[in-house]
FIFI-158425 format. One record per residue (C-alpha): residue number from 1; x, y, z. Coordinates in Angstrom, 3 decimals. Each point is the difference from the previous one (the first is absolute). Example, Ala and Ser with C-alpha at 12.3 -4.5 7.8 and 13.67 -1.06 7.14 Angstrom:
<pts>
seq,X,Y,Z
1,12.300,-4.500,7.800
2,1.370,3.440,-0.660
</pts>
This chain:
<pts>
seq,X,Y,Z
1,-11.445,19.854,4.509
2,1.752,0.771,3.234
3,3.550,0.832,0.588
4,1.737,-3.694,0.571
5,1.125,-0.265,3.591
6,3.527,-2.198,1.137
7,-0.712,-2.902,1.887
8,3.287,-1.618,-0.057
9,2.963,1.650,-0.998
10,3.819,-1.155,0.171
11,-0.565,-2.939,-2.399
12,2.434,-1.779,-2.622
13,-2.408,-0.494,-3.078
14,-3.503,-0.922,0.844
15,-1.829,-2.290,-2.383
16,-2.452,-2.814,-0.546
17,-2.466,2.027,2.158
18,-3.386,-2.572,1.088
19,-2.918,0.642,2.533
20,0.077,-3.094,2.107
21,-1.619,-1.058,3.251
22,-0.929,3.218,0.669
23,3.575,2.031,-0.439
24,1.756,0.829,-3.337
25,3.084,-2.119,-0.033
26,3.206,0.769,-2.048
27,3.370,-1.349,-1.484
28,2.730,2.355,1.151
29,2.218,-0.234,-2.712
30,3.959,0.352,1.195
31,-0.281,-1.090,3.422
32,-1.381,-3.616,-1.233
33,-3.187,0.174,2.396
34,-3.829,0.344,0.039
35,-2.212,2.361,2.187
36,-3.658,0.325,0.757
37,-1.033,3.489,0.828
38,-3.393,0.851,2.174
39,-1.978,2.941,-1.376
40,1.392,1.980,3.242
41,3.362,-0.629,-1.157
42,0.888,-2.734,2.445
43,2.945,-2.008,-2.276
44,0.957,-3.902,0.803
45,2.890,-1.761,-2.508
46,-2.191,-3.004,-0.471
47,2.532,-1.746,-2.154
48,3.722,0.049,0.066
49,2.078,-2.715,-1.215
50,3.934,0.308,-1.323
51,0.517,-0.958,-2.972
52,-3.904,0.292,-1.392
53,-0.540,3.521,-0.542
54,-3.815,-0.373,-0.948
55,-0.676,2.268,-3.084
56,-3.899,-0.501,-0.337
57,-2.356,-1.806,2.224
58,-3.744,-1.026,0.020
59,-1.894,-2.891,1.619
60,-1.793,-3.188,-0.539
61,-4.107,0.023,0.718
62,1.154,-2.001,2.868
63,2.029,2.581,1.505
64,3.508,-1.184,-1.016
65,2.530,2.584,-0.718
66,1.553,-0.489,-3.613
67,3.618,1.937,-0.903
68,2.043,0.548,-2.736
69,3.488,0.389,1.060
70,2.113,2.738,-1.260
71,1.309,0.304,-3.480
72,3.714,-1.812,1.021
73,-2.205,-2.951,0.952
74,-1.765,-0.276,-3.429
75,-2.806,-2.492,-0.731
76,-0.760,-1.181,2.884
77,-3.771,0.499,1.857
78,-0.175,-0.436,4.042
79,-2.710,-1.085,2.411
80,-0.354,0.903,3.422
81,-1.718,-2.562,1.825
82,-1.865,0.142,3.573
83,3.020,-0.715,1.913
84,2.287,2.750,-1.887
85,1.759,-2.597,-1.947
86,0.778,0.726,-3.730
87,-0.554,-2.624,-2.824
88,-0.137,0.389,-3.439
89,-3.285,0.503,-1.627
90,-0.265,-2.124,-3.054
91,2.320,-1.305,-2.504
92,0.811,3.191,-2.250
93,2.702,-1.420,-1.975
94,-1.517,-0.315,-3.359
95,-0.741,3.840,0.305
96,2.612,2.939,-0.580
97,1.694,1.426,2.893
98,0.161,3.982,1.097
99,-3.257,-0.354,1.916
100,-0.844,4.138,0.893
101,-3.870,0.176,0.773
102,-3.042,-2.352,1.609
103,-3.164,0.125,0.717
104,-3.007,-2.979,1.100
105,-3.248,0.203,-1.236
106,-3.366,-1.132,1.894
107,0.471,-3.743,-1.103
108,3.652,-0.459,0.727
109,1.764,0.744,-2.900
110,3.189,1.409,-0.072
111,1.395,1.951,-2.591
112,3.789,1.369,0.230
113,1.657,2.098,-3.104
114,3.818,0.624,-0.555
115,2.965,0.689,-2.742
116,2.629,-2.344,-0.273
117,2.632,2.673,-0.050
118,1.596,2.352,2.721
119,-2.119,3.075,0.366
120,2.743,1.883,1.987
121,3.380,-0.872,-2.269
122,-2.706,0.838,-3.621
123,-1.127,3.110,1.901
124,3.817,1.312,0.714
125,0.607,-1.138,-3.911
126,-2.750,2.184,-1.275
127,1.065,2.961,2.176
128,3.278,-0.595,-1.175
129,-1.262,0.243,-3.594
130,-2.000,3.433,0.218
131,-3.423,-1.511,0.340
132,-0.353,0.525,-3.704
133,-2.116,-3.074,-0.658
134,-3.046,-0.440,1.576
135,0.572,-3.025,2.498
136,-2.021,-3.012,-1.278
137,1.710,1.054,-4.100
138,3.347,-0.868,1.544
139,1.899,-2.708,-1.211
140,0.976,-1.330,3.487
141,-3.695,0.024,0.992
142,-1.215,-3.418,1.195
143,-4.070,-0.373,-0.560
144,-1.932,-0.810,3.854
145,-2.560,-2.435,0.563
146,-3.061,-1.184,2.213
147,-0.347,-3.168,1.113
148,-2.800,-1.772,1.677
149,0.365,-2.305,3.293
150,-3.313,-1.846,0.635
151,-0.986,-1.209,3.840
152,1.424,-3.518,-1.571
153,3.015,1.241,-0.437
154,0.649,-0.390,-3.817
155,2.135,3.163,-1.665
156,-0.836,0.937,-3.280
157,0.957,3.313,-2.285
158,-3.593,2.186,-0.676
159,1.517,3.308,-1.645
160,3.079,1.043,-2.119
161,1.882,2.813,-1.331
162,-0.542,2.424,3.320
163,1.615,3.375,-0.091
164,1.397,-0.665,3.585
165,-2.775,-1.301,2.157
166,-0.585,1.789,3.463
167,-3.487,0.004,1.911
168,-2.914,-1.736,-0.944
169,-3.188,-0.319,1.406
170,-3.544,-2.135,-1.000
171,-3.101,1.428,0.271
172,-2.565,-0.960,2.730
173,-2.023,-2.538,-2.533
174,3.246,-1.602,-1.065
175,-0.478,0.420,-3.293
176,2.980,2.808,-1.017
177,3.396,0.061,1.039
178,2.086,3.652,-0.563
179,3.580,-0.092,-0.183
180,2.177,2.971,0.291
181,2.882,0.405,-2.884
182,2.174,1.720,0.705
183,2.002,0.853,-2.783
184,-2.802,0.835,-2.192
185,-1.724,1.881,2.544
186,-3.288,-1.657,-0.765
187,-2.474,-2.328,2.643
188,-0.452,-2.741,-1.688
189,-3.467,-2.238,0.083
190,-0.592,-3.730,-0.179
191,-3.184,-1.728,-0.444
192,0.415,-3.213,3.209
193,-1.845,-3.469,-1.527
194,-1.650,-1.941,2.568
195,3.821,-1.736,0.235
196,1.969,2.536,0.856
197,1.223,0.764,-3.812
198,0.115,3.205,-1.447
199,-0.942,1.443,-3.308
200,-1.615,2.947,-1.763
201,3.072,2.093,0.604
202,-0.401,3.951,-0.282
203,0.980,2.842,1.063
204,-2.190,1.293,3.190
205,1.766,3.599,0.111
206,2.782,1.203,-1.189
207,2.705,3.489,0.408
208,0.824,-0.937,3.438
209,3.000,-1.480,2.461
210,-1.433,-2.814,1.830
211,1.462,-2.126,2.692
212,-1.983,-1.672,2.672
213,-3.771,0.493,-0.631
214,-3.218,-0.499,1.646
215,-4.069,0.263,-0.792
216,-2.940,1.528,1.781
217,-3.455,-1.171,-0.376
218,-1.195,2.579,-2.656
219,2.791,-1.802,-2.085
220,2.798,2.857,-0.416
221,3.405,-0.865,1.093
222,2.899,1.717,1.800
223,2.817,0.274,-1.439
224,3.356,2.264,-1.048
225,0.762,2.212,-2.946
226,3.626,-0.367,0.062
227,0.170,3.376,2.361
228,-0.209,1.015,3.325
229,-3.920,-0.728,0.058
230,-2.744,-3.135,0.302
231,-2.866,0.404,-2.255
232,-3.574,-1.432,0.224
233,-0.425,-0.946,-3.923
234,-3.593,-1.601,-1.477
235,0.282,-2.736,-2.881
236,0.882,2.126,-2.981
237,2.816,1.947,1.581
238,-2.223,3.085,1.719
239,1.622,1.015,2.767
240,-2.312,0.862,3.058
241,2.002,1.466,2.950
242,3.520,0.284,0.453
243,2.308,0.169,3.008
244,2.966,2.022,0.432
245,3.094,-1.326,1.655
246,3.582,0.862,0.718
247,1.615,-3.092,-1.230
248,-0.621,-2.778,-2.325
249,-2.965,-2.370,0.746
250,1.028,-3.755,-0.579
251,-3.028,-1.478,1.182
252,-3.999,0.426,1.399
253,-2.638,-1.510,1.836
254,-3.332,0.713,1.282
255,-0.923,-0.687,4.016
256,-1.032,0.768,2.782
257,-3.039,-1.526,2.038
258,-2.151,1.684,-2.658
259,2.394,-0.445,-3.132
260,0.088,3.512,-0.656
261,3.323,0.593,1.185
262,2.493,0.472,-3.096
263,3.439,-1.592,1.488
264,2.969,1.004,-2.644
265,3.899,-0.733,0.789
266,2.468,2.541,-1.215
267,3.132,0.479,-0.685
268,3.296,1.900,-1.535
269,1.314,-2.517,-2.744
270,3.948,0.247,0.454
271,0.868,-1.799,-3.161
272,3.641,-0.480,1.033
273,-0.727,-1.492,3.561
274,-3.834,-1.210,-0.006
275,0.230,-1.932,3.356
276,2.476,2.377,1.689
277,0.487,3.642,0.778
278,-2.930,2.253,1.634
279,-2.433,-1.459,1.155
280,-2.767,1.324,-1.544
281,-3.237,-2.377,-0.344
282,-3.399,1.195,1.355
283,-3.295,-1.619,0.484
284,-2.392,2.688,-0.660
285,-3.692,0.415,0.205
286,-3.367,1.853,-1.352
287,-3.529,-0.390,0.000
288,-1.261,-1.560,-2.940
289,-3.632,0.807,-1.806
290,0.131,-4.033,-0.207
291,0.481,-3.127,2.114
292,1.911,-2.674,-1.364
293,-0.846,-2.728,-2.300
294,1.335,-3.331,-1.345
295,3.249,-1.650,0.209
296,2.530,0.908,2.120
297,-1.858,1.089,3.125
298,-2.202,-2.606,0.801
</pts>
C-alpha cells in the first residue's frame, strides 16, 4: 500500500463518507454542513442548513438525498427533494430514537441503527470512571438497534442488542448486511430475506475498532482497529493490508472513476470539546488493490 496522501485538510470531524455522482461527498461534523470533494481536490459545501447538522447521509435509487440530523435532533430521518426542500421521510415513530448510521440497498431499502442514550455525556461518565469496564458491560449502557424503512414507507425494528451500531454496508447481491459494533469491536453479519429482515446473526470478524465501513468486490471490508490505522480484513477476521495514519480514522469509502480509490476521514478525538478546538479533520486517500462494491457507493 502507498503512503496516504491529504486531500482536504482543515476539517471539523469528517464522517459518513459515500461515493456519489461521481465525487465522494461528506458530513462535516461541527460546522453543521455537507461537502462533495472531486478526486483533484476541488471542495463544494453541497448542504448547509442551521439547525440540521446532517450526521450520515445516503440516497434513494432515484437520486434523492436522505439525512439523519445530528444527535440533538434525535429520531428524526430527512429527505431532500429536487427542489432542495426537506420533508420527512416516513413515519418513524414506532421505532427508537438516537438514529447514528444509514445506508440504501439496490431495491430501496433503508436501514438506519442508533442507541437511545447520549453517546457523548456516557462517554465523559466512563472516562470519569477509569474505563475499568469494558463499554457495552456497563450498567448505563443502552443496547442499539437496526431498523428497516421499505420504499412504502412502513418502519419496523430488524436487529437488537447492538454493541453501539456505526457503519454498515450490504453486499452487492443483497443478501448480507455488516454492521460495525463498536463497543465490542466486532463486524457484525446479517443474513437480508427477500423483505428486508434480518437474521442468522454472527460474528463476521472480530479484535477490531470499527466505525464507518465499506466493501470491495472480492468481499473484504475497510474498516478501523480502534488505532491510528484502516485495515482491509476478509470474513474470518484476516487482516490483508493495513494503512498507517496520523490520527484516528472515523470513517472509509472506496471511489474514484475506477473505485479503487480508498477515501478515509480522520481525525484527533478531543473528548472534552468534540465539535470545537483545532481543527483537525482530513479526507485522505490511497490506491486500493480493489474497487468498490455494494451498498453505500452506488
Amino acid at each position: 500500500m502507498t503512503a496516504p496522501r491529504i486531500l482536504m485538510d482543515g476539517l471539523g470531524i469528517g464522517e459518513s463518507p459515500r461515493w456519489h455522482d461521481g465525487r465522494l461527498w461528506f458530513c462535516n461534523w461541527g460546522d453543521d454542513e455537507v461537502i462533495a470533494l472531486s478526486p483533484d481536490g476541488r471542495a463544494e459545501v453541497v448542504f448547509s442548513e442551521p439547525g440540521v447538522g446532517a450526521h450520515s447521509i445516503d440516497w434513494l435509487p432515484d437520486g434523492r438525498m436522505l439525512i439523519v440530523p445530528k444527535h440533538t435532533d434525535r429520531g428524526r430521518l430527512l429527505r431532500r427533494e429536487a427542489d432542495g426542500s426537506l420533508v420527512p421521510h416516513a413515519d418513524l415513530s414506532g421505532l427508537p430514537s438516537g438514529f447514528n448510521e444509514i445506508v440504501v440497498d439496490g431495491r430501496g431499502n433503508v436501514y438506519v441503527n442508533g442507541a437511545d442514550f447520549d453517546f457523548l455525556a456516557f462517554l465523559e461518565k466512563a472516562m470519569a470512571d477509569g474505563m475499568d469496564t469494558p463499554l457495552h458491560e456497563r450498567p448505563d449502557f443502552v443496547p442499539g438497534y437496526i431498523a428497516l424503512i421499505t420504499p412504502d414507507g412502513r418502519a419496523r425494528q430488524v436487529a437488537g442488542d447492538i454493541a453501539f451500531p456505526n457503519g454498515m454496508v450490504v453486499s452487492p447481491d443483497g443478501r448480507t448486511l455488516i454492521i460495525a459494533e463498536s463497543f465490542t469491536g466486532t463486524l457484525t453479519a446479517f443474513d437480508v430475506a427477500s423483505d428486508g429482515s434480518l437474521s442468522n446473526r454472527r460474528t463476521w470478524a472480530a479484535g477490531l475498532g470499527p466505525d464507518g465501513i465499506c466493501m470491495d468486490a472480492e468481499g473484504a471490508v475497510w474498516t478501523s482497529t480502534g488505532g491510528n490505522e484502516v485495515v482491509r480484513v476478509r470474513e474470518g477476521g484476516e487482516v490483508l493490508e493495513r494503512v498507517e495514519l496520523d490520527r484516528g480514522p472515523f470513517a472509509c469509502m472506496l471511489g474514484g472513476p475506477d473505485g479503487r480509490t480508498l477515501y478515509v476521514v480522520a481525525a484527533e478525538w478531543n473528548p472534552s470539546d468534540p465539535f470545537g478546538g483545532p481543527r483537525t479533520g482530513q479526507v485522505l486517500a490511497v490506491d486500493a488493490p480493489a474497487p468498490r462494491a455494494g451498498w453505500p457507493g452506488h
